[in-house]
C-alpha positions, 0 to 999 in steps of 0.5 A: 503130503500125507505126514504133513500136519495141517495147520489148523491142527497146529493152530487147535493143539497150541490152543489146547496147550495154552489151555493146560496152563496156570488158571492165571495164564487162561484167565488172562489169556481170555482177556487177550481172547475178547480183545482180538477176538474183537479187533481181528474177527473171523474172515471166513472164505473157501479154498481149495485143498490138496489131499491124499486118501488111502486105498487098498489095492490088489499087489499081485501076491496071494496066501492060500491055506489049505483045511481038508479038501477046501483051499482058501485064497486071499489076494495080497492088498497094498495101501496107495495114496490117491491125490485129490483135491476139496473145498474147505471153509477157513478162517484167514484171519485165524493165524494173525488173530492167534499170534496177536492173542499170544503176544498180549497174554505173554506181555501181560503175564510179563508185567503182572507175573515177571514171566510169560507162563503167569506163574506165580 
């Protein structure tokens, strides 16, 4: 669980590299953008999530050092992942709208550029 990407991630890094596109690619993705935008708008609602954080726990070993007459201890640590779960605000028509937003610049960019990049 804990090296899993969420998938709003997912959804925020193809958003970010459609933006890295051709300046004809993100003009017409914008078009496609306020169409869906409009068509599918957001439907915001709270579910609850599984996650993990990290704790250091005490893992039985210590490391001491010794300057002079003093000696230093340091107790051995170990990471652990704890299980819990929250509430988090999603928008659950994000993904449709997403796709449908691709498909149109896609489409458009075929038919104005003969390629789904819009490059010239």
């Amino acid at each position: 669980m804990r090296h899993m990407i969420p998938l709003v991630v997912v959804f925020a890094l193809c958003g970010l590299l459609a933006a890295c596109g051709t300046p004809e690619y993100q003009q017409t993705r914008q078009v496609c953008f306020q169409e869906w935008a409009a068509k599918i708008p957001p439907a915001y609602q709270q579910v609850l999530v599984n996650k993990e954080r990290a704790v250091e726990v005490p893992d039985g070993t210590s490391s001491c050092t010794k300057t002079g007459n003093t000696t230093n201890c340091k107790q051995g640590m170990r990471r652990e992942w704890i299980p819990y779960t929250a509430v988090e605000t999603v928008d659950a028509n994000e993904p449709e709208r997403n796709r449908r937003i691709l498909q149109c610049t896609q489409s458009q960019c075929i038919r104005d550029y003969g390629n789904p990049d819009c490059k010239t």
